[in-house]
N, C-alpha and C positions, 0 to 999 in steps of 0.2 A: 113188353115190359110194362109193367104199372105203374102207377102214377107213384107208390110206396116204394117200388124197386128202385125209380129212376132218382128220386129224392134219397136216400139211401146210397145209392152209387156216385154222385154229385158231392155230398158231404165224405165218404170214405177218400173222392179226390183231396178233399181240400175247401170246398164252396158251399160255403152256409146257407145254408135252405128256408127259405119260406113260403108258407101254403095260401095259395090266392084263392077267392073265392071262382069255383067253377065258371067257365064261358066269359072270366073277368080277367082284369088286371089290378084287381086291388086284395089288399091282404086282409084274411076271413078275420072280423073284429075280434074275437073272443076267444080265437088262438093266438092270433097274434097283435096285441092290446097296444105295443110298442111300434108297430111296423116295422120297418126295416130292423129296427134296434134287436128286435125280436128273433131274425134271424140265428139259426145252430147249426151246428157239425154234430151234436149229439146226436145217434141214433136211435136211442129210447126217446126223447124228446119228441123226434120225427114221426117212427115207428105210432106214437100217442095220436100224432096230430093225423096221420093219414086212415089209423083204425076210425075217430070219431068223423074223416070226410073221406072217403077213398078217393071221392072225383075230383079232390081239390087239385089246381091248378100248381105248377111247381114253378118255383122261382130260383135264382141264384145271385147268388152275391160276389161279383169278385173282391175274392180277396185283396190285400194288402200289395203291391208289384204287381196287380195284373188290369189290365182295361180291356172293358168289351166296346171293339166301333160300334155303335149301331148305325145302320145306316135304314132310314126310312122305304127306299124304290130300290129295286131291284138294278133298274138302267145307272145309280148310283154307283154301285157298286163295281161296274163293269168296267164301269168308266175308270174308277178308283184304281182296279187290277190290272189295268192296262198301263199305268204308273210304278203299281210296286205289284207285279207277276206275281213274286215271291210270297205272298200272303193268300193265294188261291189256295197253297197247300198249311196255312194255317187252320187251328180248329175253326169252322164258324155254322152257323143255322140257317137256316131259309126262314122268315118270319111270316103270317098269313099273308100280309101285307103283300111280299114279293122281294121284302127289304132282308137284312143279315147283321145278325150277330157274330162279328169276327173276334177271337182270343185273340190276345197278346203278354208278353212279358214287358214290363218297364224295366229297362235297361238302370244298372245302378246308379245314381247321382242324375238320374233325369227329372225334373221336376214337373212332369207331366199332371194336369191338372183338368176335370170338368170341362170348362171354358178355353181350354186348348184350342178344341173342336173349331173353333170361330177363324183359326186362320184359311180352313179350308171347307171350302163347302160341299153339302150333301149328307153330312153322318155327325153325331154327336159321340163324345167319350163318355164311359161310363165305369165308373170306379168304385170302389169299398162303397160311396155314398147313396150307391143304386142295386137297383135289383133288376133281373132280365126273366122272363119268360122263358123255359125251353122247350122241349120235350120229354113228357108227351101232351104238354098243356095245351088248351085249345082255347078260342074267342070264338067269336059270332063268325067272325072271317075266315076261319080255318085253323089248320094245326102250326104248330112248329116241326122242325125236319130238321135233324142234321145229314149236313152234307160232310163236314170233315169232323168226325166224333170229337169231343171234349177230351182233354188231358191233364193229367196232375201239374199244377202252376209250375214247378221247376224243368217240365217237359215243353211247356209254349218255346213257339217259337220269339223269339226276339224281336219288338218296334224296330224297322230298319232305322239306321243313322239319318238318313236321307229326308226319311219322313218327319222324324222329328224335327228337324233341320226345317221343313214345309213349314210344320206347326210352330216356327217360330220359339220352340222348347229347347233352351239350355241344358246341357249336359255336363258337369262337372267333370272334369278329368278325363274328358274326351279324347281323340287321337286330335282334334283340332285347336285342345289347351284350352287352361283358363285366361280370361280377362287380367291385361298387363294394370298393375296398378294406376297408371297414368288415365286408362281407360275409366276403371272403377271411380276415380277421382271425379275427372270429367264427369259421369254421370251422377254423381251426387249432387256438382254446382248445376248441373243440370234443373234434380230436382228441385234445390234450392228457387233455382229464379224462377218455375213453374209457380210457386207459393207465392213468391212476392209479384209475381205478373197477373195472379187469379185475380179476377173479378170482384169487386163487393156483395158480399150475401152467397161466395160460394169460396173463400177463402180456407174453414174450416175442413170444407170437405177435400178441398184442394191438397191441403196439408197431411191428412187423414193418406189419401193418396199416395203419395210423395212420401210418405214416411212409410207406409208399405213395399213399397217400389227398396229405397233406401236400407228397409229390415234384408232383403234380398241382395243387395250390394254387400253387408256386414257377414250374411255368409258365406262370402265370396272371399274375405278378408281383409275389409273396411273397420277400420276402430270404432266400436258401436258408439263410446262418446265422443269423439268429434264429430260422427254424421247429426249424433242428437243437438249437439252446440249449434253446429250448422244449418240446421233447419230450425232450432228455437229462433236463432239470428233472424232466420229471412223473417219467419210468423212474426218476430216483435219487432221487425221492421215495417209490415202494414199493420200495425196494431192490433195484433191479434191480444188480446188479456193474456201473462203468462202462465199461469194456472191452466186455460184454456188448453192453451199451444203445447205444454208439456204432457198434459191427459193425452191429448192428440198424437202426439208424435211417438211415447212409448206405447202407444194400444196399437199405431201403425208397424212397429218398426219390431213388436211382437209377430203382428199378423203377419208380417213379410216374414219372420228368419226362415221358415223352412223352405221358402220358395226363392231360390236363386235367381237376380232379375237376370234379366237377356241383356248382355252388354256388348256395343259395338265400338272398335276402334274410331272415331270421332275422324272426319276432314279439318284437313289444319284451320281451311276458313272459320266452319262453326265453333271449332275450341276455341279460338279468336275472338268469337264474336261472345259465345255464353262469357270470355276470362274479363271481355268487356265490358259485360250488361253487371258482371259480379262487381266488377271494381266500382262501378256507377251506384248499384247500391250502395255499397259501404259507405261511400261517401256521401252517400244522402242521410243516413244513420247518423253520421258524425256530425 
């Protein structure tokens, strides 16, 4: 298959293609001006770019619902399948390296993100925001290989429950339910006392935080104006300027809606103690 064919068959999947520069991993300047952004499904477009480089390097983009693991080492990887078996017969690659690009589908209402990756180590996620190498592209290091072919995004196999569960990744309307309001609650005064306990000179960013965290509670089914009341209180309890604290908190609480935060049932001790530390402030305000 050519490098024209392979790019061509990728895009008729589903997976917007972009053309790297040969023995590289970066995208050929003056095809693709935008980089990533650059990426198409078109196959005239492609067709264009692979007549004026034949050797270009091919890349892919998963689409919208789907993450490639990458996992750096090979011994990575082994390790990983010896946890979830069931992903050996998912699509993935052999990379020069030794490492593997594994397919997946994201499960509806899972808020799987980039920096997921962090709860478990060895592999990074990689999403609509990234581009992968496959075959028949090649580096200095060797080729790319698949071991289990690529398939159309609605054929991947499914992120197990399990794993995402690992990743510490919420799942809306899970078989194990959403977060009981009292919960959702709790973790608001949570955020709250987070703001008023920050530090001098890292307040802002405190808040910025917490007010992301918070936008994720709201689409969970938190009243987006009382969480915003609630956080303005704590920020104008250490004198945050209000001005300030309001820019802050709707830019966070923006950035959070799509990302449902992870919410845990609370020990009666800690709700005690945060219902505590909350009543303490109020009364310092007054």
């Amino acid at each position: 298959m050519t490098n024209l064919e392979a790019a061509l068959h990728f895009a008729a999947m589903g997976y917007p293609v972009l053309p790297i520069a040969p023995e590289s991993k970066r995208p050929i300047a003056y095809l693709a001006p935008r980089g990533l952004h650059t990426a198409s499904l078109n196959p005239h477009v492609i067709s264009a770019w692979y007549r004026l480089e034949p050797s270009a390097n091919v890349a892919i983009v998963p689409p919208v619902g789907v993450v490639a693991l990458d996992f750096d080492e090979v011994g990575e990887f082994s390790r990983f399948l010896r946890r979830w078996p069931v992903l050996e017969k998912a699509p993935h690659s052999r990379t020069p390296r030794g490492g593997a690009h594994v397919y997946l589908r994201v499960p509806e209402g899972a808020a799987l993100r980039n920096h997921s990756g962090r709860a478990l180590p060895g592999f990074e996620i990689k999403s609509s925001k990234n581009y992968l190498l496959e075959y028949p592209s090649r580096t200095e290091r060797g080729s790319y290989q698949w071991i289990v072919p690529l398939r159309a995004p609605s054929d991947l196999p499914e992120m197990p429950r399990d794993l995402l569960a690992a990743l510490q990744v919420p799942v809306l309307g899970a078989a194990t339910g959403t977060p009981s309001r009292e919960a959702l609650m709790d973790a608001l005064r949570l955020e709250a006392l987070r703001v008023r306990s920050a530090a001098v000179g890292n307040r802002h960013n405190q808040l910025v935080r917490s007010a992301a965290r918070v936008g994720g509670l709201v689409a969970q089914g938190l009243d987006r104006e009382h969480c915003y009341n609630t956080l303005l209180r704590a920020a104008l309890s250490v004198g945050l300027p209000e001005d300030e604290a309001a820019s802050a908190i709707l830019w966070g609480l923006e950035r959070g809606k799509d990302t449902p935060a992870l919410v845990r049932e609370l020990p009666p001790r800690l709700r005690l103690w945060i219902n505590r530390r909350e009543r303490l402030g109020v009364r310092r305000e007054c």
